[in-house]
C-alpha positions in Angstrom: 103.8 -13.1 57.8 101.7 -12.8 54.4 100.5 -9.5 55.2 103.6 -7.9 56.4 105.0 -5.9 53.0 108.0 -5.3 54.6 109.2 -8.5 55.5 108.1 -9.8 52.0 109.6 -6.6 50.6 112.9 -8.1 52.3 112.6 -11.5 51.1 112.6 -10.0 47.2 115.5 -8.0 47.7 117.5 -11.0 48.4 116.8 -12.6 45.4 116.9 -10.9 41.9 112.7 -10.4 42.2 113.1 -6.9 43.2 111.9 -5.5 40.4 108.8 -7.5 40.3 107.0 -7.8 43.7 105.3 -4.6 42.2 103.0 -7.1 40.1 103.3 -10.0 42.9 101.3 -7.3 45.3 97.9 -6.2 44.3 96.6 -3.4 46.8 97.6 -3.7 50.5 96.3 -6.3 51.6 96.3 -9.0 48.7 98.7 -11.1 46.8 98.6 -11.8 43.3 98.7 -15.4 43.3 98.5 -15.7 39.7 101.3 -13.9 39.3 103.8 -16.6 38.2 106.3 -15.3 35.5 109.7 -15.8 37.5 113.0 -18.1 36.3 113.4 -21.5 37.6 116.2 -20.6 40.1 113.6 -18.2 42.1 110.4 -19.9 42.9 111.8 -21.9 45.9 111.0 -18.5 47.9 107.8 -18.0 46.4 106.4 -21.6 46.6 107.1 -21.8 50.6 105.0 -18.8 50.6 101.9 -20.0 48.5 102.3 -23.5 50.7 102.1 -21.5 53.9 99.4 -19.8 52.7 97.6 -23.1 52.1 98.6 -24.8 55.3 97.0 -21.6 56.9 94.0 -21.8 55.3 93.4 -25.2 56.0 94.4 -24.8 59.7 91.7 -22.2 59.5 88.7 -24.2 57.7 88.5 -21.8 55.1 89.5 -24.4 52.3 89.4 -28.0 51.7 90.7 -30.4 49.0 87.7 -32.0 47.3 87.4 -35.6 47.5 88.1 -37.9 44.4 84.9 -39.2 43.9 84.0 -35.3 43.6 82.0 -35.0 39.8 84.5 -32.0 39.5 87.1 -34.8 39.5 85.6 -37.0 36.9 85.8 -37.1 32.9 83.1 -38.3 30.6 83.9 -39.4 27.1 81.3 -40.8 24.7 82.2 -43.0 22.1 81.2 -40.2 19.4 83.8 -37.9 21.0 86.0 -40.5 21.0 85.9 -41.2 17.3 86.1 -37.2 16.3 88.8 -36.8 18.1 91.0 -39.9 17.2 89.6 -40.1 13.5 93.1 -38.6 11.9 94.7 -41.2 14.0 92.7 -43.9 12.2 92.2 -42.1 8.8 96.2 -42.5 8.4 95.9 -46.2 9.3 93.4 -46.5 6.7 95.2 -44.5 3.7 97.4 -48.0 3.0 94.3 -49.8 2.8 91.5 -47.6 1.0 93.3 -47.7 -2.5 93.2 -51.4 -3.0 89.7 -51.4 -1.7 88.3 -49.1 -4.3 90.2 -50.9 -7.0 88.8 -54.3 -6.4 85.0 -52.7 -6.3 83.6 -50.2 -8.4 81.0 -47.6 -7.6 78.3 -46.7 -9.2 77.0 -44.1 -7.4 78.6 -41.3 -5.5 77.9 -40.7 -1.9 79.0 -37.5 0.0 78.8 -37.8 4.0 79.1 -35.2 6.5 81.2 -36.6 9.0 80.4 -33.5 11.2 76.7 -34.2 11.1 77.6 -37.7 12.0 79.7 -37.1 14.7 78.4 -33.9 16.7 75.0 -34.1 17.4 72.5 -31.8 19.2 72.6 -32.6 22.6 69.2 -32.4 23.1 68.3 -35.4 20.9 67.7 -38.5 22.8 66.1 -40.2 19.8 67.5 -43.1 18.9 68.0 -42.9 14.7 68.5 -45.7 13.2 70.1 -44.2 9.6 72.7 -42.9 11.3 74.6 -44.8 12.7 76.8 -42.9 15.3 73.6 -41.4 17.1 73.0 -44.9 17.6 76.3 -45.7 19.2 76.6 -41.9 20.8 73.3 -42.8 22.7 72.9 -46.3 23.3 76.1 -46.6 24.9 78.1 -44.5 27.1 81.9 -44.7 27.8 82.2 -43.2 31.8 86.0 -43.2 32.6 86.7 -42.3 36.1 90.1 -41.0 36.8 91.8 -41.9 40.4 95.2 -41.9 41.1 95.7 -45.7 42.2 93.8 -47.2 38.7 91.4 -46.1 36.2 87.4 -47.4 36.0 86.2 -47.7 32.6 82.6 -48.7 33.2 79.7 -48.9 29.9 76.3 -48.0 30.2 74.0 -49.3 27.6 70.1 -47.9 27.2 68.6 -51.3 26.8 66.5 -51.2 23.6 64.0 -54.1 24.7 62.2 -51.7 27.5 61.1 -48.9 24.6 58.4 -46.6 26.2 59.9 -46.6 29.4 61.1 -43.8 31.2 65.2 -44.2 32.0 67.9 -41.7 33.4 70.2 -40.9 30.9 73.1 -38.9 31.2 73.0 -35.6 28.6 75.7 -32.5 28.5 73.1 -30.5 29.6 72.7 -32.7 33.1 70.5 -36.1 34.7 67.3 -35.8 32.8 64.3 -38.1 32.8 63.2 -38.7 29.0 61.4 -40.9 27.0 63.9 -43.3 25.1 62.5 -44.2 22.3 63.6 -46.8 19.5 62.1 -47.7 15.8 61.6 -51.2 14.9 64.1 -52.1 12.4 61.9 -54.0 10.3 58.5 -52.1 9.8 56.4 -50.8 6.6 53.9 -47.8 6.8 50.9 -49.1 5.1 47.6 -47.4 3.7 47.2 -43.9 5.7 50.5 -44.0 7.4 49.8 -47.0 9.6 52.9 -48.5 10.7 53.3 -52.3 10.9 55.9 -54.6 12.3 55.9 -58.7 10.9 56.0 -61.1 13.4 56.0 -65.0 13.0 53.0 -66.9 14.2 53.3 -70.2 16.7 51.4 -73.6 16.1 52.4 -76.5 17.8 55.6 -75.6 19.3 56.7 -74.2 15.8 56.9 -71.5 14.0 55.1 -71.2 10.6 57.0 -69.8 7.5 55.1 -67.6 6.3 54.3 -64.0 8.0 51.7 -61.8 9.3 52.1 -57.8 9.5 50.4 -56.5 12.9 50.3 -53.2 14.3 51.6 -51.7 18.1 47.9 -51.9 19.2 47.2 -55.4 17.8 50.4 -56.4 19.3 49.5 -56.1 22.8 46.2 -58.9 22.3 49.5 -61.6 21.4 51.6 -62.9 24.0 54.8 -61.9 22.2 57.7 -64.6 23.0 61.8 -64.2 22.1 63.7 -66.8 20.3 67.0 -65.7 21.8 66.4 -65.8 25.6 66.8 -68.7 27.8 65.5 -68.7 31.6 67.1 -71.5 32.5 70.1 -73.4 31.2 69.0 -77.0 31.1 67.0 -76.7 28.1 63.8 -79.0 29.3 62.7 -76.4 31.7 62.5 -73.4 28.9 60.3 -76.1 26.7 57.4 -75.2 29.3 58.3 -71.6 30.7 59.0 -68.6 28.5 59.5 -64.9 29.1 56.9 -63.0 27.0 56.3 -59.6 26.2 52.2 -58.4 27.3 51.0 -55.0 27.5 54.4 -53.4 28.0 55.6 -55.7 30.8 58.1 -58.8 30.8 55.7 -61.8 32.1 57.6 -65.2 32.7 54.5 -68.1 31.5 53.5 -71.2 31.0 54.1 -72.5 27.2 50.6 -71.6 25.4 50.0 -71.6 21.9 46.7 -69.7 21.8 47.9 -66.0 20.5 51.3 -66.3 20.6 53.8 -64.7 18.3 57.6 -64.6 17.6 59.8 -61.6 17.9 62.9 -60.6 18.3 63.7 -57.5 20.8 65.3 -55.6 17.5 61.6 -56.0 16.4 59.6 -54.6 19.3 56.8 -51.9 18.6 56.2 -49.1 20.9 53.6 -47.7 21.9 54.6 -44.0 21.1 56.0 -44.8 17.4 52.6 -44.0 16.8 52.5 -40.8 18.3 55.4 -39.3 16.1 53.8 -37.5 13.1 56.9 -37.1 11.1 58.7 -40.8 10.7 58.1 -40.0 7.1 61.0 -37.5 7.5 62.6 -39.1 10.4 63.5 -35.9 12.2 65.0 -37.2 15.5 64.6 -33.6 17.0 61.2 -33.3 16.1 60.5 -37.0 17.9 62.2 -35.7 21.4 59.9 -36.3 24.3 61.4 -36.0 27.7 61.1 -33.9 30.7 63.6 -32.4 33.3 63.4 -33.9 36.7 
């Protein structure tokens, strides 16, 4: 029925679409099916022919509806995204509040920020940089909302930053790659010939001692390095004897020891390949990316 002009020819000149099947038909043999500027009162004809040409092709195999859990069917919104594209929203929320703010404090110094840098980074950088702020958000966690038609998924990824050196699948606009997520130590010095140090807290008896001791990432691996925050168990008798320490880049679950043990916390963790990055003195993120494509 598609292909015969004449009986479609026929079904325009009953309705006022006479003067356009001209631009509804292509060549011969082919409809314009993007063809779509008619009035409201004259698409009933037209959409029983674009449904019959659907039912056909499905009789007919030659098309199928793709599945919901299709990736074609899914959006992905990070949280940076999220915050450039809502940040009028909240600027106006703000406007009430900011004047009373800078009256009550006063500035001494004037900082300009590029929101744009902050916001829209290279999506090539999987280095996590610690001055700014929203590359630390943008990469550590993920915001994947999966739309269906019954209820809508919000699940978050995080990059844990206690397993630094390890390789982990990330996400990126460009596709699934395999890279090296890396994370500075937030509390490090570079000492005497760019060395770079992290402080830990020594243990005696059960206790730590006050003061502290500045060690580097190779040094760190001859301690058994133990967490102050994590609990194995929940009756807290068992966790006086065992404890989950950090040895040579693996997670160990021992027996209490005092000989070369030291107190960290996973904020506080050295890597490995913070001491392969020549340029922490300019902390270029792009400059630190190490990654492949699998």
């Amino acid at each position: 029925i598609l292909k015969n002009l004449n009986y479609l020819k026929s079904i325009f000149k009953l309705t006022i679409l006479n003067k356009n099947y001209k631009n509804f038909i292509i060549s011969k043999d082919k409809l314009n099916y993007n063809y779509g500027d008619f009035s409201k009162n004259n698409l009933l004809i037209i959409d029983f022919i674009f449904i019959l040409d659907l039912l056909l092709d499905l009789q007919s195999k030659k098309l199928c509806f793709k599945t919901i859990d299709h990736l074609d069917n899914k959006h992905i919104n990070t949280i940076g995204n999220y915050f450039q594209h809502n940040f009028k929203f909240y600027l106006k929320k703000f406007i009430s509040i900011i004047p009373n703010l800078i009256k009550l404090q006063k500035f001494s110094l004037l900082k300009v920020y590029n929101f744009k840098e902050l916001l829209i980074l290279n999506p090539l950088i999987q280095y996590l940089e610690q001055i700014n702020s929203f590359s630390e958000l943008m990469h550590k966690y993920k915001l994947n909302n999966y739309n269906s038609f019954s209820k809508g998924i919000l699940n978050l990824r995080e990059i844990c930053l206690n397993q630094l050196g390890k390789l982990c699948l990330i996400d990126t606009t460009e596709g699934i790659n395999c890279g090296l997520v890396v994370s500075f130590a937030k509390h490090i010095r570079i000492y005497k010939k760019g060395i770079i140090q992290v402080y830990f807290s020594s243990i005696f008896k059960n206790k730590t001692k006050e003061f502290l001791n500045f060690k580097t990432s190779l040094d760190q691996e001859l301690y058994l390095i133990q967490f102050n925050n994590i609990n194995l168990r929940k009756n807290k008798i068992f966790n006086e004897n065992v404890r989950l320490v950090y040895n040579k880049n693996n997670f160990r679950i021992k027996f209490f020891s005092n000989k070369k043990s030291i107190l960290l916390k996973f904020t506080d963790l050295f890597s490995f390949t913070e001491n392969l990055i020549p340029f922490i003195k300019y902390n270029d993120p792009a400059r630190c990316l190490m990654g492949r494509t699998r």
